[in-house]
Residue, then its C-alpha position, 0 to 999 in steps of 0.5 A: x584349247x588349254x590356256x593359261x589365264x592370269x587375272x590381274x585387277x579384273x582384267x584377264x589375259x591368256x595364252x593359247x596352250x599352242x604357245x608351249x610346244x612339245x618340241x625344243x624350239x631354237x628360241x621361245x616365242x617372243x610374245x609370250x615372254x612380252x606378255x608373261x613379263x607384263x604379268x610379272x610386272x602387275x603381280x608384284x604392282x598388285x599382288x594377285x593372281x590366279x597363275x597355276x603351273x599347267x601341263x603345258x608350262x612342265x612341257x615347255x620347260x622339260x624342253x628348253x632345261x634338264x630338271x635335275x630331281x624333277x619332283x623338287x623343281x616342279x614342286x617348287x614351281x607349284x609354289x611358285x608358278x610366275x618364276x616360269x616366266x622368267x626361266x622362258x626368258x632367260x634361256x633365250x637370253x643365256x643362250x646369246x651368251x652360253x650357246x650350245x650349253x645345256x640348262x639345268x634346274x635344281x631346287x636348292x634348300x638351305x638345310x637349317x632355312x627349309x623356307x630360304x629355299x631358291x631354284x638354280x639354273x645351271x649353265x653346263x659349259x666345257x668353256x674354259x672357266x675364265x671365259x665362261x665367268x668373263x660372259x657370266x659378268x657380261x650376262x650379269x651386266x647386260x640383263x640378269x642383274x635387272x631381271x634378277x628382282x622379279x624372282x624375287x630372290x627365288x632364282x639364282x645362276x651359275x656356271x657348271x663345268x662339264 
């Protein structure tokens, strides 16, 4: 069995690669968004860890987002592996709000900043665009805007017209 293992101020924790299905599931695991999120909250307490993206992390994302020039994403989240947390989390969270929307991640570099570089996700919607902002506020208010820092200005959300 594959896993994920993080050490955090000698403590390990892992999870079974089981817990990233090959398959779309409607909603991720529970668990592993608690348990990711307690990671998430050490590394910026500590600043140390031994995250790396795993095959089993790339699965898992292909199957809950379309990444748009897939080379640059998974680059992105080489450099930056503890985001694939937060992006388990937030699909489940944007689809309370965005349901039957499709998900897209891009990698975003500012030309003239390389290093100011982010990850977007996409929220591909046929809303109207009034109503589709008015549930982006809510999602904002409800969770975004908490979890926003533990991207550590790395990831960003918007709406896409389709």
């Amino acid at each position: 069995m594959v896993s994920l293992a993080v050490s955090v101020d000698q403590a390990v924790w892992s999870t079974p690669a089981a817990t990233f299905p090959a398959h779309r599931p409607s909603s991720p695991f529970p668990n592993a968004v608690l348990e990711s999120s307690y990671v998430r909250t050490n590394w910026g307490e500590t600043g140390s860890s031994t995250v790396r993206l795993s095959d089993e992390h790339v699965q898992w994302l292909e199957a809950l987002y379309v990444l748009r020039n897939r080379k640059s994403v998974l680059s992105f989240l080489e450099s930056h592996p503890l985001l694939v947390s937060l992006l388990i989390e937030a699909h489940q969270r944007i689809g309370g709000y965005f349901p039957h929307s499709r998900l897209v991640l891009e990698a975003m570099a500012d030309p003239e900043y390389p290093a100011d570089s982010e990850l977007v996700i996409y929220v591909q919607t046929d809303t109207n665009p009034e109503e589709a902002f008015e549930r982006l506020q809510q999602l904002d208010d409800d969770w975004w805007l908490h979890a926003v820092r533990q991207g550590q200005g790395l990831l960003c959300m918007n709406v896409e017209f389709v």
